[in-house]
NUDRENKOL-136759 format. One line per field, with one value per residue: residue number from 0; residue in one letter; x, z, y of N, C-alpha, C, O in turn. Coordinates in pm, whole numbers. Example, Ala and Ser with C-alpha at 12.3 -4.5 7.8 and 13.67 -1.06 7.14 Angstrom:
// residues 2
n: [0, 1]
res: [a, s]
nX: [1319, 1285]
nZ: [780, 708]
nY: [-569, -225]
caX: [1230, 1367]
caZ: [780, 714]
caY: [-450, -106]
cX: [1320, 1290]
cZ: [780, 787]
cY: [-330, 3]
oX: [1424, 1341]
oZ: [846, 804]
oY: [-332, 114]
***
This chain:
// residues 196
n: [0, 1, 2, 3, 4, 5, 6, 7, 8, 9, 10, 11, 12, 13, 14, 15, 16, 17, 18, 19, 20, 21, 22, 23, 24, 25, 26, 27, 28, 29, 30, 31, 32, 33, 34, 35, 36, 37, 38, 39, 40, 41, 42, 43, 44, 45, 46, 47, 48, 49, 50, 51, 52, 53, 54, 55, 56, 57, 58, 59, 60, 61, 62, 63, 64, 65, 66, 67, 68, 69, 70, 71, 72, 73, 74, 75, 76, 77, 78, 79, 80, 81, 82, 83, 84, 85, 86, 87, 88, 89, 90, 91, 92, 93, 94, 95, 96, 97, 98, 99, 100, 101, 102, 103, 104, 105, 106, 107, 108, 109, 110, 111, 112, 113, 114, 115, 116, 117, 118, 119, 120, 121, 122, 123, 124, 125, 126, 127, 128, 129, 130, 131, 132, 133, 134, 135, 136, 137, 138, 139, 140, 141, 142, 143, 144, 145, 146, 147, 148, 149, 150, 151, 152, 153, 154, 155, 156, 157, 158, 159, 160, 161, 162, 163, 164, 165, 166, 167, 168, 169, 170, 171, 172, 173, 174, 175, 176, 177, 178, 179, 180, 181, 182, 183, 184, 185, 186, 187, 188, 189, 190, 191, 192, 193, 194, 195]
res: [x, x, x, x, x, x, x, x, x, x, x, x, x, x, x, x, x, x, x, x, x, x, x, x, x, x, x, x, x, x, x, x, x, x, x, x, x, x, x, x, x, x, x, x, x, x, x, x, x, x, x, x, x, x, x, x, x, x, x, x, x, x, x, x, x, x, x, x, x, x, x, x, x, x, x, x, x, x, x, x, x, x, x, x, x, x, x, x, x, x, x, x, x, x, x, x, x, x, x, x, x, x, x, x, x, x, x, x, x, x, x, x, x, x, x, x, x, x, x, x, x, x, x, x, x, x, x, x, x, x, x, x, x, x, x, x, x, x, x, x, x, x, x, x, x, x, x, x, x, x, x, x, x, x, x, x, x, x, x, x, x, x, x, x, x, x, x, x, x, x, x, x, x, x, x, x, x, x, x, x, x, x, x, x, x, x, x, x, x, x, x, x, x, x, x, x]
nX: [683, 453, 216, 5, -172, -244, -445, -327, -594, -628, -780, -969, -1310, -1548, -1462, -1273, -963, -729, -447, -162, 17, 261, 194, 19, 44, -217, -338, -400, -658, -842, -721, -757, -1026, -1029, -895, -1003, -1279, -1205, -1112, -1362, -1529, -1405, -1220, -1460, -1513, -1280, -1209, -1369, -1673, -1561, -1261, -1287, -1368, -1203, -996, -1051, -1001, -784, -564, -669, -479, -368, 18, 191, 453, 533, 404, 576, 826, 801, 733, 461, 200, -125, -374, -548, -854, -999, -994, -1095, -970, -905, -717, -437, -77, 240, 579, 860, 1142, 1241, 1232, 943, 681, 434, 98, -85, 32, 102, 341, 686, 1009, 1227, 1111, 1101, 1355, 1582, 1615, 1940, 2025, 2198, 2152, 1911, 1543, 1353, 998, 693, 361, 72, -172, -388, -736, -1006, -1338, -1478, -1316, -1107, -883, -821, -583, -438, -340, -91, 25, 92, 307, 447, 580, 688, 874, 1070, 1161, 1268, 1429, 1612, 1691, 1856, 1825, 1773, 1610, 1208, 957, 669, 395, 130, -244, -512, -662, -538, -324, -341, -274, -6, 137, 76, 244, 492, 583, 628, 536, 669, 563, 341, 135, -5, -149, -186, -405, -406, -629, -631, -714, -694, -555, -524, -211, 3, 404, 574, 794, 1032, 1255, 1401, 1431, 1308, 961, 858]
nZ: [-798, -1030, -1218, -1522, -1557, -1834, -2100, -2057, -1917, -1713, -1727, -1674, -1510, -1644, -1775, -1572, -1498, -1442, -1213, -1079, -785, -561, -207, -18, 357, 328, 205, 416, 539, 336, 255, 482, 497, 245, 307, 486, 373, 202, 318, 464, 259, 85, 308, 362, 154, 261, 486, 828, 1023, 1231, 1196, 999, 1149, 1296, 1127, 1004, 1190, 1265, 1037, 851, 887, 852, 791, 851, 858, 626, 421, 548, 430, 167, -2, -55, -286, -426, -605, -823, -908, -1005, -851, -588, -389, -495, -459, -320, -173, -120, -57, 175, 307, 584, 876, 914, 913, 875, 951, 1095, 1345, 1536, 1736, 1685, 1879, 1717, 1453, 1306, 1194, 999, 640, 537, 288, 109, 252, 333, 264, 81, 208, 58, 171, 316, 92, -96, -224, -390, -385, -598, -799, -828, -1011, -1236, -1294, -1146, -842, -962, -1090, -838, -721, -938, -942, -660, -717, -859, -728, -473, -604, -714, -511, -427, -339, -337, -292, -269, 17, 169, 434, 325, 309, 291, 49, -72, -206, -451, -596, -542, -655, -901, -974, -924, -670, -423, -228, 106, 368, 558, 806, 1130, 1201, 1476, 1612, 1784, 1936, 2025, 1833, 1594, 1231, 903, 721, 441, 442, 161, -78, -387, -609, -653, -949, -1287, -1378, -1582]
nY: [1414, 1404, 1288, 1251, 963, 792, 562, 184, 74, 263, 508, 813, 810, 921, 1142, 1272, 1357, 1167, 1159, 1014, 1111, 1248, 1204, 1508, 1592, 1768, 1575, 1371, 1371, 1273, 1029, 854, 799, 692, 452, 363, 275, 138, -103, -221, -255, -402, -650, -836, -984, -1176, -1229, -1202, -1068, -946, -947, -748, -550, -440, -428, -231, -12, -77, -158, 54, 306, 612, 665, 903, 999, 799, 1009, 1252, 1134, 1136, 892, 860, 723, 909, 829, 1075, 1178, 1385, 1584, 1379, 1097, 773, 587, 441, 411, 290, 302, 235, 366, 297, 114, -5, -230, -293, -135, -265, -373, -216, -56, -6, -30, 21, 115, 377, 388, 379, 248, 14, -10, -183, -429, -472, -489, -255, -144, -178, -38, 12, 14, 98, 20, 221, 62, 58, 161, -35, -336, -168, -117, 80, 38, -163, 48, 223, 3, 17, 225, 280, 62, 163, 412, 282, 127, 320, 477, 271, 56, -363, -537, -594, -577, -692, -718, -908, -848, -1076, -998, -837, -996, -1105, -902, -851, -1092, -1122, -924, -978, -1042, -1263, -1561, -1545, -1679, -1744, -1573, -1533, -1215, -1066, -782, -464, -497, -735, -965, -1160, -1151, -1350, -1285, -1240, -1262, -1154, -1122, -956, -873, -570, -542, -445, -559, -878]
caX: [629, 307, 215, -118, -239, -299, -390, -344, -678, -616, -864, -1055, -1398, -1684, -1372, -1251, -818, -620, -349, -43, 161, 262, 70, 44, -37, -348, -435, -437, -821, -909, -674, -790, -1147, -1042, -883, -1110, -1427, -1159, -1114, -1502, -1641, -1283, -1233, -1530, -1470, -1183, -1233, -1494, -1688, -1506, -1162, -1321, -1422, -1042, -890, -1073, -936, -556, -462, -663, -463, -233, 123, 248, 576, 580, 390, 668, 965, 794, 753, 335, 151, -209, -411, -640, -883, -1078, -1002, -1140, -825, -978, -618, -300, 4, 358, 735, 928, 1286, 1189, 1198, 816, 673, 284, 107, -157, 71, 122, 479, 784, 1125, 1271, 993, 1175, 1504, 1647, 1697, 2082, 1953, 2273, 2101, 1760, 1475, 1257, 891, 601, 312, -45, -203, -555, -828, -1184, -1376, -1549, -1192, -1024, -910, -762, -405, -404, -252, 42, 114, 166, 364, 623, 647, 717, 978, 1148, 1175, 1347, 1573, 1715, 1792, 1986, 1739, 1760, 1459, 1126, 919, 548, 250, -9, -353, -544, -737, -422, -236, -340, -199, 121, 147, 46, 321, 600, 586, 688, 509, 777, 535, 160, 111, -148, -122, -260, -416, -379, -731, -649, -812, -601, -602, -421, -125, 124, 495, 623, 881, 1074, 1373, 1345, 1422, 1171, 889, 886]
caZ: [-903, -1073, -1378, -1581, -1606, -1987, -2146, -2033, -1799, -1598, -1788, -1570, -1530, -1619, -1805, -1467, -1505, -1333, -1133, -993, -750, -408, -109, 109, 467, 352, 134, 493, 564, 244, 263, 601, 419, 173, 347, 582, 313, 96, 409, 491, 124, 38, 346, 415, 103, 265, 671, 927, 1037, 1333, 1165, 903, 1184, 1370, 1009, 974, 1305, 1291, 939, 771, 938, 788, 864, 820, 814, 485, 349, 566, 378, 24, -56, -68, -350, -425, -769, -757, -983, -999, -652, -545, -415, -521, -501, -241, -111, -121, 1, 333, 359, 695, 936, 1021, 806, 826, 1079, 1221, 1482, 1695, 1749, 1805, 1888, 1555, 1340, 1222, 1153, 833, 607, 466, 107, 71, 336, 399, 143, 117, 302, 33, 236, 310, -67, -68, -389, -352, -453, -760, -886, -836, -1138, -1346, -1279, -1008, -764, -997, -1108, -777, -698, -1023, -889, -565, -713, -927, -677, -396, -676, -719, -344, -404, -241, -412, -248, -166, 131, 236, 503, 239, 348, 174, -72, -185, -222, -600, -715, -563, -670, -1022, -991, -921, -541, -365, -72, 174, 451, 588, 953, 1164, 1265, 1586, 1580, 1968, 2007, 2023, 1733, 1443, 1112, 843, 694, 421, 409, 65, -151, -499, -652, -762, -1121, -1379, -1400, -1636]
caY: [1328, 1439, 1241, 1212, 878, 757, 399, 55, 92, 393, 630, 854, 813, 1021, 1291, 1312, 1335, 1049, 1203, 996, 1191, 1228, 1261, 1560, 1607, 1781, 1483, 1292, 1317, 1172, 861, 785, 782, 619, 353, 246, 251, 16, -192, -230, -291, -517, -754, -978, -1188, -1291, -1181, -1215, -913, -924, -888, -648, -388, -487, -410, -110, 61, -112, -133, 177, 400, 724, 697, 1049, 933, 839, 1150, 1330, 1092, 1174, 767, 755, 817, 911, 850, 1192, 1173, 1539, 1600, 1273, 1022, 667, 505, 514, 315, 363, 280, 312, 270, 305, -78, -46, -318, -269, -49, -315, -449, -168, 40, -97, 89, 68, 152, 489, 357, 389, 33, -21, -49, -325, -513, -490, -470, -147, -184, -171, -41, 90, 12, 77, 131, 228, -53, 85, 200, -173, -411, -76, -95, 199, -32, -168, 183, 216, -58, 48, 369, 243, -24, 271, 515, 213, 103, 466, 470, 170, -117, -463, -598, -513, -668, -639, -788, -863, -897, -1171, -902, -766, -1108, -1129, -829, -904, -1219, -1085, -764, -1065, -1102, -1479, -1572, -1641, -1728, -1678, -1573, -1482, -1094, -1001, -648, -436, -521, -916, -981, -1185, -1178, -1403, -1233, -1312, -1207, -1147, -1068, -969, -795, -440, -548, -477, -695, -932]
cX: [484, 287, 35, -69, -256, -283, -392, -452, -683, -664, -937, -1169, -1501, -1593, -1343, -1058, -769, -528, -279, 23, 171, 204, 127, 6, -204, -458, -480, -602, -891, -877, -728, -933, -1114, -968, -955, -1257, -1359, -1173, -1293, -1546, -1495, -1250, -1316, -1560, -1389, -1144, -1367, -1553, -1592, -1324, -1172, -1330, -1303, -945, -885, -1012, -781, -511, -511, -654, -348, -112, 209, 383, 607, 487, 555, 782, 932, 767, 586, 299, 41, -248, -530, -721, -1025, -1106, -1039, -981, -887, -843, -509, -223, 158, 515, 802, 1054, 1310, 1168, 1094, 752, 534, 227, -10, -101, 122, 238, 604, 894, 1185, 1188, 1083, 1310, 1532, 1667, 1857, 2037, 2067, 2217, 1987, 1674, 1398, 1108, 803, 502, 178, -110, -330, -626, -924, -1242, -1414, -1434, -1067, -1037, -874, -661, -368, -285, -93, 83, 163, 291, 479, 645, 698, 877, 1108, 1221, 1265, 1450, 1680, 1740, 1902, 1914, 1780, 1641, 1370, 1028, 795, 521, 163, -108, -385, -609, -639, -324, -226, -247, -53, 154, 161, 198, 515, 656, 585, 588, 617, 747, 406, 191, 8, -76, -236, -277, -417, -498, -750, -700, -667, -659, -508, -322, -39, 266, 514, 702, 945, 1211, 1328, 1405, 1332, 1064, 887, 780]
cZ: [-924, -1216, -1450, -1622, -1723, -2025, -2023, -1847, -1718, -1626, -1698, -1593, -1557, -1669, -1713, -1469, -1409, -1329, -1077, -907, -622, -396, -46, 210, 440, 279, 291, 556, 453, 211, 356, 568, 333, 176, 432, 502, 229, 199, 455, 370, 89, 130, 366, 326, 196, 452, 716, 976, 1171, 1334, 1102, 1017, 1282, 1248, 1015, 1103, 1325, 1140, 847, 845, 842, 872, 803, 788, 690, 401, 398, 456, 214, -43, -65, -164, -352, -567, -729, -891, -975, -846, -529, -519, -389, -535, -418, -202, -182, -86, 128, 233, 468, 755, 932, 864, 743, 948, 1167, 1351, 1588, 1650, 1788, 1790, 1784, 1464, 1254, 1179, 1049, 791, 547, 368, 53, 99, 377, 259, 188, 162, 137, 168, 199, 174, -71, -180, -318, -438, -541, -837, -898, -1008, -1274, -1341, -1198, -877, -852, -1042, -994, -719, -777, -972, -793, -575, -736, -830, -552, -481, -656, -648, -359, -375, -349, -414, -197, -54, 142, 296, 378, 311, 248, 33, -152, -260, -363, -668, -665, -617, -864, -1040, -937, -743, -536, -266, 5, 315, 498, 744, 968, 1242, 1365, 1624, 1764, 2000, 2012, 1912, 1575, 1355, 993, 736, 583, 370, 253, 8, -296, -496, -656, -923, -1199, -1363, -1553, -1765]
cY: [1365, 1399, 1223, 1063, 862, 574, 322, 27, 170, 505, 654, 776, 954, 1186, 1322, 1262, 1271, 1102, 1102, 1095, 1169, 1273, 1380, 1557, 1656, 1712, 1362, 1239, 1227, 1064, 829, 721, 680, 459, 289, 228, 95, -103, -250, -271, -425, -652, -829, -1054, -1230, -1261, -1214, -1138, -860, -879, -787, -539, -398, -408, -250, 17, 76, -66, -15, 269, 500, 715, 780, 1037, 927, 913, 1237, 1283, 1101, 1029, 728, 818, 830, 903, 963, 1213, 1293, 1534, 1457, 1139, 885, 568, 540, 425, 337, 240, 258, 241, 306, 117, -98, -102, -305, -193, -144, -368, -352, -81, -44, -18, 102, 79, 258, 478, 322, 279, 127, -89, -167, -432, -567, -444, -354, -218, -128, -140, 38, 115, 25, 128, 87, 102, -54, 132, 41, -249, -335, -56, 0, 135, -86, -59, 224, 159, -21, 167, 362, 158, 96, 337, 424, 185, 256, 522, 389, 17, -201, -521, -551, -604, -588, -747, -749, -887, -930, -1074, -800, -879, -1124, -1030, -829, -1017, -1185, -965, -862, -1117, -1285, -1420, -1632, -1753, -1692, -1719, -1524, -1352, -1057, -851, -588, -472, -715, -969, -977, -1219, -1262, -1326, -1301, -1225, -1246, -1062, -1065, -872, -650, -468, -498, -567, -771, -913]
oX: [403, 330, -44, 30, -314, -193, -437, -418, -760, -618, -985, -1164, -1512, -1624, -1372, -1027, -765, -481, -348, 95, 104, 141, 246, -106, -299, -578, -574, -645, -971, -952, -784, -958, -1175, -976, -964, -1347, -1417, -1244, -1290, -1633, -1530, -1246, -1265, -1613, -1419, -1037, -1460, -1459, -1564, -1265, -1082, -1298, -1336, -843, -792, -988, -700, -442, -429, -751, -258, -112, 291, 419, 681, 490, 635, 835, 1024, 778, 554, 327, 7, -177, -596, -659, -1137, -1194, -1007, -907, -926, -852, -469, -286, 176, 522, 716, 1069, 1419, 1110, 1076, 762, 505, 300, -34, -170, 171, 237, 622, 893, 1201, 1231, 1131, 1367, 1494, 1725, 1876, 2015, 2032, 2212, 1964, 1724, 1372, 1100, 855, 535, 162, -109, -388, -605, -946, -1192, -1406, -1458, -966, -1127, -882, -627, -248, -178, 13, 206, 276, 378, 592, 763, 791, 969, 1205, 1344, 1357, 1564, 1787, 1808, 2016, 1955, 1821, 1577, 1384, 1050, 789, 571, 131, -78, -349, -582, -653, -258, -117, -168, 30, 277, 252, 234, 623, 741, 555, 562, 657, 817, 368, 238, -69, 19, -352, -177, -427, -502, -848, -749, -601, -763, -392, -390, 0, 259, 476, 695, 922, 1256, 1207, 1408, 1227, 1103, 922, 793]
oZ: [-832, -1313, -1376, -1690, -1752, -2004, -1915, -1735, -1625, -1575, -1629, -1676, -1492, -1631, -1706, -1445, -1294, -1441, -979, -969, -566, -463, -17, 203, 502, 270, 280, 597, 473, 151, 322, 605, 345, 88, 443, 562, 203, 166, 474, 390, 74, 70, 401, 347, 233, 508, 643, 1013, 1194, 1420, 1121, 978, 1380, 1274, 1025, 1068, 1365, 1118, 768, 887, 774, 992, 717, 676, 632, 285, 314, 390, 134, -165, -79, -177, -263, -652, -626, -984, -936, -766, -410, -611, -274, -613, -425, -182, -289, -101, 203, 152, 477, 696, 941, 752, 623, 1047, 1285, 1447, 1696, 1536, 1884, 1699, 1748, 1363, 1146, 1126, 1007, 860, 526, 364, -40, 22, 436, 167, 308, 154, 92, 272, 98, 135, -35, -233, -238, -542, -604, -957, -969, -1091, -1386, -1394, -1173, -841, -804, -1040, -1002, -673, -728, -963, -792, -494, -663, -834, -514, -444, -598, -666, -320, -393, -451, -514, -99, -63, 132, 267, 334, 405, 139, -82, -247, -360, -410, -760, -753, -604, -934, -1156, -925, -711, -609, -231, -16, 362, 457, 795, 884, 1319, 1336, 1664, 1855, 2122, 2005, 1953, 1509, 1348, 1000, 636, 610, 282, 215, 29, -355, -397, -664, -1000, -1141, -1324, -1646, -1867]
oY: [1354, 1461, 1163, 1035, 967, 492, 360, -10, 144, 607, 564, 685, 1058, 1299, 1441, 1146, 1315, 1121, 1071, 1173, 1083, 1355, 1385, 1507, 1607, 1735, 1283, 1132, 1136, 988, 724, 606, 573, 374, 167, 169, -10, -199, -372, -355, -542, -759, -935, -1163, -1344, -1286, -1248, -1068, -742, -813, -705, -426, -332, -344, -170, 133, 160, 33, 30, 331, 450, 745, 746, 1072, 1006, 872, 1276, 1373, 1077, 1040, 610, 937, 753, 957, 950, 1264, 1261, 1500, 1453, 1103, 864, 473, 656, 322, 397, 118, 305, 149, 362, 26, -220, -52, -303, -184, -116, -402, -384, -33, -120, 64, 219, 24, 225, 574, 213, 195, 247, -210, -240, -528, -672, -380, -339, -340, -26, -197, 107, 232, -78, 237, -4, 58, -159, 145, 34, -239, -386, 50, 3, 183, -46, -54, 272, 234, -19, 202, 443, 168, 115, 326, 497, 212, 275, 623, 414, -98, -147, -552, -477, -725, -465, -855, -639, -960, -886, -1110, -723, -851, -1155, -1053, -804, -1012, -1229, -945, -805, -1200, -1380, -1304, -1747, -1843, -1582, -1821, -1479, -1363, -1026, -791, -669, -489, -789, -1075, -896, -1285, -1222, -1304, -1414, -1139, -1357, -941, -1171, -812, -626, -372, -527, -677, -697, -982]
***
């Protein structure tokens, strides 16, 4: 998948071409960057510095995985990747909580909903639709596995645009990161239908 960007807010900046496509492994140094700067400038509206520098260690991490399974994408905007987050149909739900023995295990797309995951925009690129282009590309690409449903851990600074992109809250927990250190969490979910 490699698409130019056009319209409804997703114009480069500065004549600089908006890229959709997948990630590769050797885009991995610059997500890792660009998730932990999103995590640092994005949680302490809605965190404490003490979860913010917890977040930044647990949840902006690369899980190769899904570069390997082809389900993340990157927005690449003149080499620069200011936009990323993806799919599993993979069990592992979010990566701050650690490992657990079924993480790599395949969903039953009858049964189980695909994993939304790892969504992250630079903070000066937020508020342009980068993130729900991800998210339809994400829905698209689980429907035409087969999934019905999709499932994420939001953190509170993403909660809007699911909520906005047709996500439920089904429940708010507190996620405990390996360094003891929790943060508030909410499960959610939708169809893969269209949005509305």
């Amino acid at each position: 998948m490699e698409q130019a960007a056009h319209g409804g807010g997703l114009a480069g900046r500065a004549g600089r071409q908006l890229m959709l496509r997948v990630a590769t492994r050797a885009d991995i140094p610059r997500i890792a960057a660009l998730a932990e700067r999103s995590v640092l400038d994005l949680f302490p509206r809605f965190y404490d510095a003490e979860q913010t520098a917890s977040a930044a260690v647990h949840i902006a991490q690369v899980d190769p995985q899904l570069i390997d399974d082809g389900t993340y994408y990157v927005y690449d905007a003149g080499g620069e990747i200011v936009a990323c987050g993806g799919w599993s149909r993979r069990a592992k739900l979010f990566t701050g909580r650690g490992s657990r023995a079924d993480d790599k295990r395949l969903l039953d797309p009858r049964t189980e909903s695909a994993r939304i995951r790892a969504m992250f925009v630079r903070s000066d690129w937020t508020r342009r639709g980068l993130g729900r282009a991800i998210l339809e590309a994400s829905r698209k690409a689980a429907a035409d596995e087969g999934f019905r449903t999709l499932i994420l851990m939001a953190t509170l600074p993403g909660e809007p645009l699911y909520r906005a992109y047709g996500f439920r809250e089904l429940e708010r927990s507190v996620i405990t990161m390996p360094d003891g250190v929790r943060i508030e969490g909410v499960l959610m979910d939708r169809s893969v239908d269209p949005p509305s």
